[in-house]
ZALUM-829339 format. One record per atom (N, C-alpha, C): x, y, z negated; atom name; residue in three letters. Coordinates in steps of 0.2 Angstrom, whole numbers, plus 5000, padded with zeros to 4 digits. Example, Ala and Ser with C-alpha at 12.3 -4.5 7.8 and 13.67 -1.06 7.14 Angstrom:
REM residues 2
   px   py   pz atome residu
 5066 4972 4961     N    ALA
 5062 4978 4961    CA    ALA
 5066 4984 4961     C    ALA
 5064 4989 4965     N    SER
 5068 4995 4964    CA    SER
 5064 5000 4961     C    SER
END
This chain:
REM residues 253
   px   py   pz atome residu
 4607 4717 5143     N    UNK
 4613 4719 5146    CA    UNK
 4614 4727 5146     C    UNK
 4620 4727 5144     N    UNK
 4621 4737 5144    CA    UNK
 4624 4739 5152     C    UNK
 4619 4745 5156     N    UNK
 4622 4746 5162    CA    UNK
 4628 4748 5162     C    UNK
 4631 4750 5166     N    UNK
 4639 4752 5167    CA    UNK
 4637 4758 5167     C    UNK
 4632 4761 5167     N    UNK
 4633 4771 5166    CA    UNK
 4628 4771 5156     C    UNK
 4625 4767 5155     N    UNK
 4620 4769 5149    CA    UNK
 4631 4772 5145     C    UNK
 4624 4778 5140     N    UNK
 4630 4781 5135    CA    UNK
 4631 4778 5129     C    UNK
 4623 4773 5126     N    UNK
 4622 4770 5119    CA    UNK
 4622 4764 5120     C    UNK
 4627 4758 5118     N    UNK
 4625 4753 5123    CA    UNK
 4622 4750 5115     C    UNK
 4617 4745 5118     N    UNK
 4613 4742 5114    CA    UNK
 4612 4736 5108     C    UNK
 4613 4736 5103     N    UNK
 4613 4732 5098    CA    UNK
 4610 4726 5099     C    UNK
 4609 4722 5104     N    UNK
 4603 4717 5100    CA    UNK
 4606 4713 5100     C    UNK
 4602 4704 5095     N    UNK
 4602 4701 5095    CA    UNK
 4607 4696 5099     C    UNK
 4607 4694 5106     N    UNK
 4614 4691 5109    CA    UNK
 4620 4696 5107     C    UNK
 4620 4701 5109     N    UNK
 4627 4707 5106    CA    UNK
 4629 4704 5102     C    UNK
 4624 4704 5094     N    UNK
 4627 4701 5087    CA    UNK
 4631 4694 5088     C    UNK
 4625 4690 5091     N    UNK
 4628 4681 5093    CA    UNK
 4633 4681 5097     C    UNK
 4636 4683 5102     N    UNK
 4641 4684 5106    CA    UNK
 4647 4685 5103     C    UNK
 4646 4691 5097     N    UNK
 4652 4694 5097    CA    UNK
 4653 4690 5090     C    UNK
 4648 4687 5087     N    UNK
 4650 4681 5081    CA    UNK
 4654 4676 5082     C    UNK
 4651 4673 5090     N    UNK
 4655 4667 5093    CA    UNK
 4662 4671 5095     C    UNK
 4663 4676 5099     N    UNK
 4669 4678 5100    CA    UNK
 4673 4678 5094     C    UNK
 4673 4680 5088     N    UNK
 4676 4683 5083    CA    UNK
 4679 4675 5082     C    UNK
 4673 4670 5082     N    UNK
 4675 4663 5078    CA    UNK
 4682 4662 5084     C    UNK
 4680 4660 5089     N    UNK
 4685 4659 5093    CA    UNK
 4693 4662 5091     C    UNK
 4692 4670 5089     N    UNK
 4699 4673 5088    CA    UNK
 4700 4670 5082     C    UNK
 4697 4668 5077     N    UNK
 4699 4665 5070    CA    UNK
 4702 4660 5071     C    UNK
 4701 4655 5076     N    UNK
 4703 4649 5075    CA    UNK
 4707 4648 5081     C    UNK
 4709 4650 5086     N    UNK
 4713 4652 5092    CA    UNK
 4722 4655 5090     C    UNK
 4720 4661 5086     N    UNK
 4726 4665 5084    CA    UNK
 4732 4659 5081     C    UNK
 4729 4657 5074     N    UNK
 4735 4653 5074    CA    UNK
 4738 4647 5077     C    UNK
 4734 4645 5079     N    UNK
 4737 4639 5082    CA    UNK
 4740 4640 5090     C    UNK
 4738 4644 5094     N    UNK
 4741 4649 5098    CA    UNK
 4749 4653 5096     C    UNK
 4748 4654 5089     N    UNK
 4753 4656 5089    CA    UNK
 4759 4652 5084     C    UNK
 4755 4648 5082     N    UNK
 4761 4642 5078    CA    UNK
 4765 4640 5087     C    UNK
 4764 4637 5093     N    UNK
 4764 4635 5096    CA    UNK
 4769 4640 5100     C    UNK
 4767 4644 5099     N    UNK
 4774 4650 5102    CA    UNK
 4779 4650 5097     C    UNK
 4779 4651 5091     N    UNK
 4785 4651 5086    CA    UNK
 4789 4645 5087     C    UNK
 4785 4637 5088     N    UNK
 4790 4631 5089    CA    UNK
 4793 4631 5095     C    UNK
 4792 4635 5100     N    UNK
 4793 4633 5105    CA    UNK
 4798 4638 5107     C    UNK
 4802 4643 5101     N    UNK
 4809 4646 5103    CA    UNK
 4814 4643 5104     C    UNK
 4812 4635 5104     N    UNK
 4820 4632 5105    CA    UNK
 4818 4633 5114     C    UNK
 4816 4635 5116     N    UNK
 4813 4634 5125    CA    UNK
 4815 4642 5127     C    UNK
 4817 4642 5134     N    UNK
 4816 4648 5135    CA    UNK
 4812 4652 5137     C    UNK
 4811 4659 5135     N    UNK
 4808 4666 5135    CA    UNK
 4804 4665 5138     C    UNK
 4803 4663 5147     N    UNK
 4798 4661 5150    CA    UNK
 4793 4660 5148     C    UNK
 4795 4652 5147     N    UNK
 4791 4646 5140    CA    UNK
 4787 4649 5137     C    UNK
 4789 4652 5132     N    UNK
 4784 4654 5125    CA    UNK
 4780 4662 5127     C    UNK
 4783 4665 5134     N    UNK
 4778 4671 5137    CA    UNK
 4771 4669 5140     C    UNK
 4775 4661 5144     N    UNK
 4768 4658 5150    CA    UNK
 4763 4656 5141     C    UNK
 4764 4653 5137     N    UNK
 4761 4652 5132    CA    UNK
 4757 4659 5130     C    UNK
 4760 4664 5129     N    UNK
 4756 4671 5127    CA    UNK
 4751 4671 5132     C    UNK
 4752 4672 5139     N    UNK
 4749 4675 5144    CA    UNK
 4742 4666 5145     C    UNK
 4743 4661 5143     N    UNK
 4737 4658 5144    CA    UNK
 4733 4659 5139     C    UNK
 4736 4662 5131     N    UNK
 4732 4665 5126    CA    UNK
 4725 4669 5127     C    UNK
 4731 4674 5130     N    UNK
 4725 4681 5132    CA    UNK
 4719 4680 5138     C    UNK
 4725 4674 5142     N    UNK
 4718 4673 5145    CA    UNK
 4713 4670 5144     C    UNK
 4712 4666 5139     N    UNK
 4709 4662 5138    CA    UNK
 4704 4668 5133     C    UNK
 4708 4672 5128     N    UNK
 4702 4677 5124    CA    UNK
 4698 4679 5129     C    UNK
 4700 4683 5135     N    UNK
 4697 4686 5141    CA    UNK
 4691 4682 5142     C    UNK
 4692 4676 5146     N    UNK
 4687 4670 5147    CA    UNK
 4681 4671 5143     C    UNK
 4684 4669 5135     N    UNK
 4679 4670 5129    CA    UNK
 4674 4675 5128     C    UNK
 4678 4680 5130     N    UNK
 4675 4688 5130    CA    UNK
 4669 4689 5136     C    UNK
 4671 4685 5141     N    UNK
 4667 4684 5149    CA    UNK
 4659 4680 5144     C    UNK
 4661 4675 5143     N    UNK
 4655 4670 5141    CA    UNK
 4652 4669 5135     C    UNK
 4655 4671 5131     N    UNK
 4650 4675 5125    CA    UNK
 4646 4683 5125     C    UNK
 4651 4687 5128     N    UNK
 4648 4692 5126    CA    UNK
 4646 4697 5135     C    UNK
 4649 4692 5139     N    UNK
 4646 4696 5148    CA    UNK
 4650 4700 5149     C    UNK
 4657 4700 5145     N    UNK
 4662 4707 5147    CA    UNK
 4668 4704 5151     C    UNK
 4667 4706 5157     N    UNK
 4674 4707 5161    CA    UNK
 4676 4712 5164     C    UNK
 4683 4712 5168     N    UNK
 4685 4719 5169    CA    UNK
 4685 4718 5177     C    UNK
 4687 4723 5182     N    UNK
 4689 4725 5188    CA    UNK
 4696 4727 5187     C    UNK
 4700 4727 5193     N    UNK
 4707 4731 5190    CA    UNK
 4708 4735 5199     C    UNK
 4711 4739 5201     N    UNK
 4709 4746 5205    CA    UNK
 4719 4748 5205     C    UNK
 4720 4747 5211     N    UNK
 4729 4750 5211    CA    UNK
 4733 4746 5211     C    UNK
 4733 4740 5212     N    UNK
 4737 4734 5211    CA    UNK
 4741 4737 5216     C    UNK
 4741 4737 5222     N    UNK
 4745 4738 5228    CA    UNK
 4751 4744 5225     C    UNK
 4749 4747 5219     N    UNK
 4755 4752 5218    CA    UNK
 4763 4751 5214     C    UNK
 4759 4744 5213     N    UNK
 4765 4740 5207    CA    UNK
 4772 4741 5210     C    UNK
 4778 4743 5207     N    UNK
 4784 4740 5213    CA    UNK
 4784 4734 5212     C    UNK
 4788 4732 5218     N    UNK
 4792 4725 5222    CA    UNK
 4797 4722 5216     C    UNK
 4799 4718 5215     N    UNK
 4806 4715 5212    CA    UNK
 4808 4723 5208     C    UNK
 4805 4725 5204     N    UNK
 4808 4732 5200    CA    UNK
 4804 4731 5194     C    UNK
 4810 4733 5189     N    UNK
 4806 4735 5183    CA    UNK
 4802 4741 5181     C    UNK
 4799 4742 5177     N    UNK
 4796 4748 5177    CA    UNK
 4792 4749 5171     C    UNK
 4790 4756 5169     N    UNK
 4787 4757 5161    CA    UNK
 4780 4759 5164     C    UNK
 4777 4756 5161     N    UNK
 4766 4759 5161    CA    UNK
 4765 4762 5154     C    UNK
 4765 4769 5155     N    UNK
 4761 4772 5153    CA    UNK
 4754 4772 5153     C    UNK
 4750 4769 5147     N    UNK
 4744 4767 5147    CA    UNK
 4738 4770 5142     C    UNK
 4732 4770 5145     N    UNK
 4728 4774 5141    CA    UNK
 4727 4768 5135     C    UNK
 4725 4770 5129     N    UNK
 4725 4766 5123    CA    UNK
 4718 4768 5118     C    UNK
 4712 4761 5122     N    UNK
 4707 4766 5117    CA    UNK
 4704 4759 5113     C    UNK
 4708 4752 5113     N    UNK
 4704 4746 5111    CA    UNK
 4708 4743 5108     C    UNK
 4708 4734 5106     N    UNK
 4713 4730 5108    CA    UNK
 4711 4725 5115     C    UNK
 4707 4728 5117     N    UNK
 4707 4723 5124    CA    UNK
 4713 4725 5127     C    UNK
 4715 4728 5129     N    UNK
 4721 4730 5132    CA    UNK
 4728 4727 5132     C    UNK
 4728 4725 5126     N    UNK
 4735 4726 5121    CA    UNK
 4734 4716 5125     C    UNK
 4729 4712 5126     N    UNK
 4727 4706 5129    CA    UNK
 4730 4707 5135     C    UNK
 4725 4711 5140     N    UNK
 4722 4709 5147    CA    UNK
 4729 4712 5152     C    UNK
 4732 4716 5149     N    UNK
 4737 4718 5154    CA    UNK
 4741 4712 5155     C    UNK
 4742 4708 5152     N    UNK
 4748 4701 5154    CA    UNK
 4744 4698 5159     C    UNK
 4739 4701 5160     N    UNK
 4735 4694 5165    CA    UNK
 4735 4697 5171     C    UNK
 4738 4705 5174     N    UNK
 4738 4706 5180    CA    UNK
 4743 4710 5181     C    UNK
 4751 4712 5174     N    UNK
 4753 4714 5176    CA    UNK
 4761 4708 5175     C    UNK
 4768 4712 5179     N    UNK
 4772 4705 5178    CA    UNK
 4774 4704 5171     C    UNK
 4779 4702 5169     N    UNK
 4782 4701 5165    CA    UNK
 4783 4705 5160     C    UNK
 4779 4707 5153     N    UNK
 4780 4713 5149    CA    UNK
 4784 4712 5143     C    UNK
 4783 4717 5141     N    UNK
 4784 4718 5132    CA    UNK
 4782 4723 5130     C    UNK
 4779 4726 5122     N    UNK
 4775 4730 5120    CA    UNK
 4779 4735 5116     C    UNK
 4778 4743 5118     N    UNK
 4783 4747 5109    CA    UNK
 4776 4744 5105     C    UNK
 4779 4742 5098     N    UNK
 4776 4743 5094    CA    UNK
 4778 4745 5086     C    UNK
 4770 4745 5081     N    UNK
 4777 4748 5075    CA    UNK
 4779 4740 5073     C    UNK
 4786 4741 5070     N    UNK
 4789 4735 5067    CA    UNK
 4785 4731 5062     C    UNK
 4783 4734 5060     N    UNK
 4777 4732 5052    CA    UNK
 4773 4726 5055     C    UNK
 4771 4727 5060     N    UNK
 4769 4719 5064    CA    UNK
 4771 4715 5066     C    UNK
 4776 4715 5066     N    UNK
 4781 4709 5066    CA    UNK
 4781 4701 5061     C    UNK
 4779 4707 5054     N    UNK
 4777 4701 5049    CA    UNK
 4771 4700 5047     C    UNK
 4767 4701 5050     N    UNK
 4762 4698 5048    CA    UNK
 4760 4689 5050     C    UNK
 4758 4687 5046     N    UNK
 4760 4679 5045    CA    UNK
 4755 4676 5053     C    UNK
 4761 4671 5056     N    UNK
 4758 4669 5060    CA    UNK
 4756 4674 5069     C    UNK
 4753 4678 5067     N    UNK
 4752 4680 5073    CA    UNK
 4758 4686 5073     C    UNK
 4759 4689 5070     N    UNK
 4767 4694 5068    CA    UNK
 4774 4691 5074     C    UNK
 4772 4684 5069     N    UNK
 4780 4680 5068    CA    UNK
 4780 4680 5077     C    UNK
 4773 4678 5080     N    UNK
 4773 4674 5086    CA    UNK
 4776 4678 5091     C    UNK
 4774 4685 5088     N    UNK
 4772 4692 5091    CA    UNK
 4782 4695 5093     C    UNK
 4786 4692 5087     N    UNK
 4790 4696 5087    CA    UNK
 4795 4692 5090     C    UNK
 4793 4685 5092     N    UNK
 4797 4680 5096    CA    UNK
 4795 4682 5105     C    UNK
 4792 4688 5106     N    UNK
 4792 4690 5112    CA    UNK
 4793 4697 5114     C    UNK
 4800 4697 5110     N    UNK
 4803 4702 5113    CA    UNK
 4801 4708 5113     C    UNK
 4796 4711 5108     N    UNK
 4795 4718 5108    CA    UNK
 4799 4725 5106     C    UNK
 4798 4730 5108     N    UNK
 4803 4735 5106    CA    UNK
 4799 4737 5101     C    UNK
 4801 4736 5094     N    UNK
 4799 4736 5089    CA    UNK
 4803 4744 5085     C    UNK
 4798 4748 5081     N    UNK
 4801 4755 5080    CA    UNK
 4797 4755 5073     C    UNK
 4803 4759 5069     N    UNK
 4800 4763 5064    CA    UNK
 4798 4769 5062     C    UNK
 4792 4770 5062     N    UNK
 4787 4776 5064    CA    UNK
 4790 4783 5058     C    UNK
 4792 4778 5054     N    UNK
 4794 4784 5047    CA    UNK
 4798 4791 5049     C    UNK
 4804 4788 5052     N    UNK
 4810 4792 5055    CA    UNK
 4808 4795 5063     C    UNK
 4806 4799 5065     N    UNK
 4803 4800 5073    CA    UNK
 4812 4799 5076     C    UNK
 4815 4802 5072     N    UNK
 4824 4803 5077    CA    UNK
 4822 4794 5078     C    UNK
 4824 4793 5074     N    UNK
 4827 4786 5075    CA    UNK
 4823 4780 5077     C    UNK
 4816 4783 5077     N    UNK
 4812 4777 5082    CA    UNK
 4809 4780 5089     C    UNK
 4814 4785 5091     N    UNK
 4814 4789 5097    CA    UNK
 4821 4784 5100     C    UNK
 4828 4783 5095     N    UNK
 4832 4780 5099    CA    UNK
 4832 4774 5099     C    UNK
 4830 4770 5096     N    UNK
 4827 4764 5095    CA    UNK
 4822 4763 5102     C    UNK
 4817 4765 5101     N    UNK
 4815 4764 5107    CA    UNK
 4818 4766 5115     C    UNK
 4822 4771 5117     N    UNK
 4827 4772 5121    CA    UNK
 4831 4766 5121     C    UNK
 4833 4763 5116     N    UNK
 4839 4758 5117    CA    UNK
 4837 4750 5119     C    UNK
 4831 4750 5115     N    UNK
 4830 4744 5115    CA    UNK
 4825 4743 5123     C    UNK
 4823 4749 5126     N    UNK
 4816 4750 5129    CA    UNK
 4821 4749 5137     C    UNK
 4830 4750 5136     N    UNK
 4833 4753 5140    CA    UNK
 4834 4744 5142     C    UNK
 4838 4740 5138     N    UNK
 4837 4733 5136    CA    UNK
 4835 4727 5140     C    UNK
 4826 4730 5137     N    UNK
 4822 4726 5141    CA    UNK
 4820 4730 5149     C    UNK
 4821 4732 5152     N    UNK
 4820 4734 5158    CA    UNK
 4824 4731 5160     C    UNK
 4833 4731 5156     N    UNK
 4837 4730 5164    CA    UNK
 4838 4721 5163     C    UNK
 4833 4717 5159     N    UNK
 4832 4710 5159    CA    UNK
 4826 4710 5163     C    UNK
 4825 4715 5166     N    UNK
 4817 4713 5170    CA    UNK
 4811 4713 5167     C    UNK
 4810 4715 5161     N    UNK
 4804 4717 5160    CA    UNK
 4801 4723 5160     C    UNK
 4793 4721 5162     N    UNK
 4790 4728 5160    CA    UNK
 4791 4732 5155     C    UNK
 4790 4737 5152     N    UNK
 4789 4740 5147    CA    UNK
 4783 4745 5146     C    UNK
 4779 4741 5140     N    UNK
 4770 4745 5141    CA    UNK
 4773 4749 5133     C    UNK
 4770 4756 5138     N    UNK
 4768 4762 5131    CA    UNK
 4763 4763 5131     C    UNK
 4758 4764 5126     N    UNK
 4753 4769 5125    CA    UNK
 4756 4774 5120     C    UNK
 4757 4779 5125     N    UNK
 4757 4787 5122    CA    UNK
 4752 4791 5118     C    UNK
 4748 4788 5119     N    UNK
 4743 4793 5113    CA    UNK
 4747 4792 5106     C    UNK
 4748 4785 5105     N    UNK
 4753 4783 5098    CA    UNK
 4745 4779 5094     C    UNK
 4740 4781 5097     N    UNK
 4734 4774 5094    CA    UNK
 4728 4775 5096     C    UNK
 4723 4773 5097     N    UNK
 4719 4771 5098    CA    UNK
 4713 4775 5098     C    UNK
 4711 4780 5103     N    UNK
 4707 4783 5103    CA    UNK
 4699 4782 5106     C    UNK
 4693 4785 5102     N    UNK
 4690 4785 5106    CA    UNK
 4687 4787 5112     C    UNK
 4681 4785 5117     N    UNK
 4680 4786 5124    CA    UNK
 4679 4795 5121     C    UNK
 4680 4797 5127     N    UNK
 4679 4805 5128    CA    UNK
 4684 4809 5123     C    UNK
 4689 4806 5120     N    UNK
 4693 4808 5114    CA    UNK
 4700 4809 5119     C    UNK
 4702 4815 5117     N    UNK
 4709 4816 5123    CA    UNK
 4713 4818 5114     C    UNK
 4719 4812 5116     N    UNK
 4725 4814 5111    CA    UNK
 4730 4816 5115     C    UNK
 4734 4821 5114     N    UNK
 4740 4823 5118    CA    UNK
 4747 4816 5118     C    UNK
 4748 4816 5124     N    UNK
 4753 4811 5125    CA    UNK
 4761 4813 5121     C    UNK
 4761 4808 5118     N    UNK
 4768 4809 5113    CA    UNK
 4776 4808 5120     C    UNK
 4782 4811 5119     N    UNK
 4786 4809 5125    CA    UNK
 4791 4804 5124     C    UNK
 4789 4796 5119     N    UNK
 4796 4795 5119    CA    UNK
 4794 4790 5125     C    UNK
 4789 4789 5128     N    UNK
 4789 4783 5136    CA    UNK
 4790 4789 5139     C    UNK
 4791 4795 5141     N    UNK
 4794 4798 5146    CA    UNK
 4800 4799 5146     C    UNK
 4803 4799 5140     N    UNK
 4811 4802 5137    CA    UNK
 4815 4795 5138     C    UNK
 4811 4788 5139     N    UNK
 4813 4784 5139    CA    UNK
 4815 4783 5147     C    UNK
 4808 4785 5152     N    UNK
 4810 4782 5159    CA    UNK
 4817 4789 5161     C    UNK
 4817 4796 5159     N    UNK
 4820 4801 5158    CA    UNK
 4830 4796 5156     C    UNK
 4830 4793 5152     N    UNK
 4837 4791 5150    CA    UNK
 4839 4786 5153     C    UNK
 4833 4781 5157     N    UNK
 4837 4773 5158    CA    UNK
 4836 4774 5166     C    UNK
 4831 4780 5170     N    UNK
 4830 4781 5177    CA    UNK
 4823 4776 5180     C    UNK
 4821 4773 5176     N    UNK
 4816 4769 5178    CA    UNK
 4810 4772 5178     C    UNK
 4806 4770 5184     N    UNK
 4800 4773 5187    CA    UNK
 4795 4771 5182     C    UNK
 4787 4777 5183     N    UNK
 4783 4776 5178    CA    UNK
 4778 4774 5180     C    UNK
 4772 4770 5179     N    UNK
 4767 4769 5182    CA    UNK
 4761 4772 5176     C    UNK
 4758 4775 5177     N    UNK
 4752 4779 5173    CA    UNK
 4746 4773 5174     C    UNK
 4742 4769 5169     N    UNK
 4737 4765 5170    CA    UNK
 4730 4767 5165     C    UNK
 4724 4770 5167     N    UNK
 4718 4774 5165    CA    UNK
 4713 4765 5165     C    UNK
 4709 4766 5160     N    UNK
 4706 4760 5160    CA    UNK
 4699 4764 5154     C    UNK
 4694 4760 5153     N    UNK
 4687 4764 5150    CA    UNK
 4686 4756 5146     C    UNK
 4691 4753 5139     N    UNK
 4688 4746 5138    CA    UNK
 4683 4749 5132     C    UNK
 4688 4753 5129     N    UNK
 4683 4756 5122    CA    UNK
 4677 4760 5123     C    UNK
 4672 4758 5129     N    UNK
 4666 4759 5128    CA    UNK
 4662 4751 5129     C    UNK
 4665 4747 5129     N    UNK
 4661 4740 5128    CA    UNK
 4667 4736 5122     C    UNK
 4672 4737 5121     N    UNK
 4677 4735 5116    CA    UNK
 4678 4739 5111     C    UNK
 4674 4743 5108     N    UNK
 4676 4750 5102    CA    UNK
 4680 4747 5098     C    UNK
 4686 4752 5098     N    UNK
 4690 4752 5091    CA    UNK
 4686 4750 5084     C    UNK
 4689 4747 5082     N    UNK
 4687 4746 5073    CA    UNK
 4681 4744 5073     C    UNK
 4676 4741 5080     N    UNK
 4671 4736 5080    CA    UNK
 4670 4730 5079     C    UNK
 4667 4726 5077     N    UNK
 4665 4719 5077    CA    UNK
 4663 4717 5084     C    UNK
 4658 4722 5085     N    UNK
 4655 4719 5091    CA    UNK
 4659 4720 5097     C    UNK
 4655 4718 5102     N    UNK
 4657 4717 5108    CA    UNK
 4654 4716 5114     C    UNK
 4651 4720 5120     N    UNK
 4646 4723 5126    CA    UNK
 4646 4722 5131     C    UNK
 4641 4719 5134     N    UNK
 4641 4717 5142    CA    UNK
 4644 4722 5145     C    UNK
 4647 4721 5151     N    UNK
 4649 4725 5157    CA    UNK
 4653 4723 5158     C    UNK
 4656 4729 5164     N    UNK
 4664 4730 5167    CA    UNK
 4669 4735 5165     C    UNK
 4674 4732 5163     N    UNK
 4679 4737 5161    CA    UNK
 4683 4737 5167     C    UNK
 4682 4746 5169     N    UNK
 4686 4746 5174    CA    UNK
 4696 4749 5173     C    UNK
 4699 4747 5175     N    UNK
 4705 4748 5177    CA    UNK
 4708 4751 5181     C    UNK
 4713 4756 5180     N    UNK
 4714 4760 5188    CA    UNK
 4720 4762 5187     C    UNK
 4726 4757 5193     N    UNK
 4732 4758 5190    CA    UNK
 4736 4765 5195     C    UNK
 4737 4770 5193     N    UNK
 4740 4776 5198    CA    UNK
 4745 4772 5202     C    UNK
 4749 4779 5206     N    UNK
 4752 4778 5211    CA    UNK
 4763 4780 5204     C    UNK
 4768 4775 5208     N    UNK
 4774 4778 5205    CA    UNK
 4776 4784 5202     C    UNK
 4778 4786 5196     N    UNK
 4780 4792 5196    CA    UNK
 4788 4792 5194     C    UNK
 4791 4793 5199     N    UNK
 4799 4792 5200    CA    UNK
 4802 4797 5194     C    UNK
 4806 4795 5192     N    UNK
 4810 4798 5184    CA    UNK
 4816 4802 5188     C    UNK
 4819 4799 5192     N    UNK
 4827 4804 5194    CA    UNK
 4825 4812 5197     C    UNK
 4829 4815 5193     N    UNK
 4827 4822 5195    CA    UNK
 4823 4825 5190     C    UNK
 4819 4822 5186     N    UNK
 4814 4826 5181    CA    UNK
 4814 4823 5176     C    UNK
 4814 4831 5173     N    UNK
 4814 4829 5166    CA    UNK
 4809 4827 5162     C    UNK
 4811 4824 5154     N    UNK
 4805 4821 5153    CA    UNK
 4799 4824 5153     C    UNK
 4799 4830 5150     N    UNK
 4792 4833 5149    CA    UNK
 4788 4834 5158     C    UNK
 4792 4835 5163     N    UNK
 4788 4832 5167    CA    UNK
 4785 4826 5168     C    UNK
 4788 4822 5166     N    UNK
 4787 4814 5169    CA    UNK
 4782 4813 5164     C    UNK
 4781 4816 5158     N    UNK
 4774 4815 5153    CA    UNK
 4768 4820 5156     C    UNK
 4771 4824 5161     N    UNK
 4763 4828 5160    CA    UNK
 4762 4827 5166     C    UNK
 4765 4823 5171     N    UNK
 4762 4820 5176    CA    UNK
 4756 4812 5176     C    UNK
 4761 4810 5171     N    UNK
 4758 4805 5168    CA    UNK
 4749 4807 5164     C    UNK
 4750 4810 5161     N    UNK
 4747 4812 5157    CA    UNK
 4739 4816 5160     C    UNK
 4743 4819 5167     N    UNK
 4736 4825 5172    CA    UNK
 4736 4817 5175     C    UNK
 4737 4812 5177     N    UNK
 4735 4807 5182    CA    UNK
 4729 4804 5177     C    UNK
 4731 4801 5171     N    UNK
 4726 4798 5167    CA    UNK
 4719 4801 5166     C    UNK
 4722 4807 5165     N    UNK
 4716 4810 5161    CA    UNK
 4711 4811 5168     C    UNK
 4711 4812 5174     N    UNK
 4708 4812 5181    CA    UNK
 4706 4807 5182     C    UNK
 4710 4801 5181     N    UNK
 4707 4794 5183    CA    UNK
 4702 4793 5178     C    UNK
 4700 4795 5170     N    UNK
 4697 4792 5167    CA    UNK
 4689 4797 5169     C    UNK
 4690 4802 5171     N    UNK
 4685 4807 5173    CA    UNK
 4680 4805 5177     C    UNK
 4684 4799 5180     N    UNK
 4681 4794 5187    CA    UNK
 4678 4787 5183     C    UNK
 4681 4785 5181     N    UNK
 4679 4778 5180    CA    UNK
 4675 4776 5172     C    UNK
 4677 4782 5167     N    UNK
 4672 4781 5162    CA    UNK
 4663 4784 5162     C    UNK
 4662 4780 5158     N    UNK
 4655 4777 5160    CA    UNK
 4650 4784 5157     C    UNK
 4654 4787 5151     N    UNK
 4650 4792 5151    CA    UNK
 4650 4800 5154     C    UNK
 4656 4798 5162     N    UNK
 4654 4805 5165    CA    UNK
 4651 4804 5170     C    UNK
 4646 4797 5171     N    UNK
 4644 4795 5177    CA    UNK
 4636 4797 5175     C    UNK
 4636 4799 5169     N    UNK
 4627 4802 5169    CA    UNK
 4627 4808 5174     C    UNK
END
């Protein structure tokens, strides 16, 4: 088992078998999970999200008992009430892009459009309402997501940003890009900043996968009226980077 503070977590032999079983699971899970969302468009939205959201849960579970990795989550009590609102998230895995449907409300994802087709999990992916952006043109997939990010809020859903724009590793600070602040900045909707530490037991572009806990730590509202965007990102931006000071695993040496 890797402590919650070691820095190298450890190779062996369960790690490889855990994270073979987990893998198999994803191979054989995604499509049929995701065939099941695509037929089930004659149904409404609900429908085919409660479909997503037992997905993730179920990888999560797999992740629990192959590989010994669960999370804690820290802040819930800051979510609003009956309001929609944008999270601003740190982005250092794909666990994340899972686990947030499992304790936060109702979402949907900025992503680039390019995923939309990929066969099967793409197709299932774009039947769930993402604001989907074309990264080539930055004008245009700045108003695009304004528009589209403007859309899904006032239908009541969440809208989850990662501002880095991808996937960094632990201890790797990328400057936050402003189109999730530009977005709470034009539609008035509050922000919520969420710090989380998966990419020291889930690392980017690994196979494997490491006992522990991932922790979560959702901040306190950061209200849009009155400020401008470049405030509303570098509030966001000083709350994360503080919280991650706390909860990742390698400044607890």
């Amino acid at each position: 088992m890797m402590l919650q503070n070691s820095l190298q977590p450890k190779k062996t032999l369960g790690v490889y078998l855990g994270s073979s079983l987990f893998f198999l699971y994803i191979l054989i899970s995604v499509p049929i999970a995701g065939l099941l969302i695509i037929l089930s468009v004659i149904f409404p939205f609900s429908f085919r999200y409660k479909l997503s959201v037992l997905w993730s849960s179920s990888v999560l579970w797999m992740a629990k008992v192959f590989c010994g990795l669960s999370y804690q989550v820290d802040g819930l009590e800051n979510l609003p009430k009956n309001e929609a609102f944008i999270v601003l998230a740190k982005h250092q895995s794909a666990w994340e892009t899972l686990a947030l449907r499992s304790f936060l409300p109702m979402q949907t994802y900025v992503l680039k459009e390019s995923l939309n087709w990929i066969p099967i999990g793409g197709w299932a992916l774009a039947t769930l309402k993402p604001v989907s952006i074309n990264r080539e043109s930055q004008r245009n997939a700045l108003l695009s997501l304004i528009k589209q990010g403007t859309e899904r809020l006032k239908e009541g859903l969440v809208v989850v940003i990662f501002p880095e724009g991808t996937r960094a590793a632990p201890n790797e600070n990328i400057k936050f890009k402003g189109g999730g602040a530009m977005l709470a900045h034009k539609s008035g909707y509050p922000v919520i900043p969420l710090a989380h530490n998966a990419g020291e037991f889930w690392p980017r572009y690994s196979f494997l996968k490491y006992p522990g806990t991932i922790r979560v730590k959702i901040g306190p509202i950061i209200e849009a009226a009155g400020k401008k965007s470049n405030e509303i990102n570098s509030e966001a931006e000083t709350w994360i980077t503080h919280a991650m000071d706390e909860i990742s695993c390698t400044h607890l040496q």
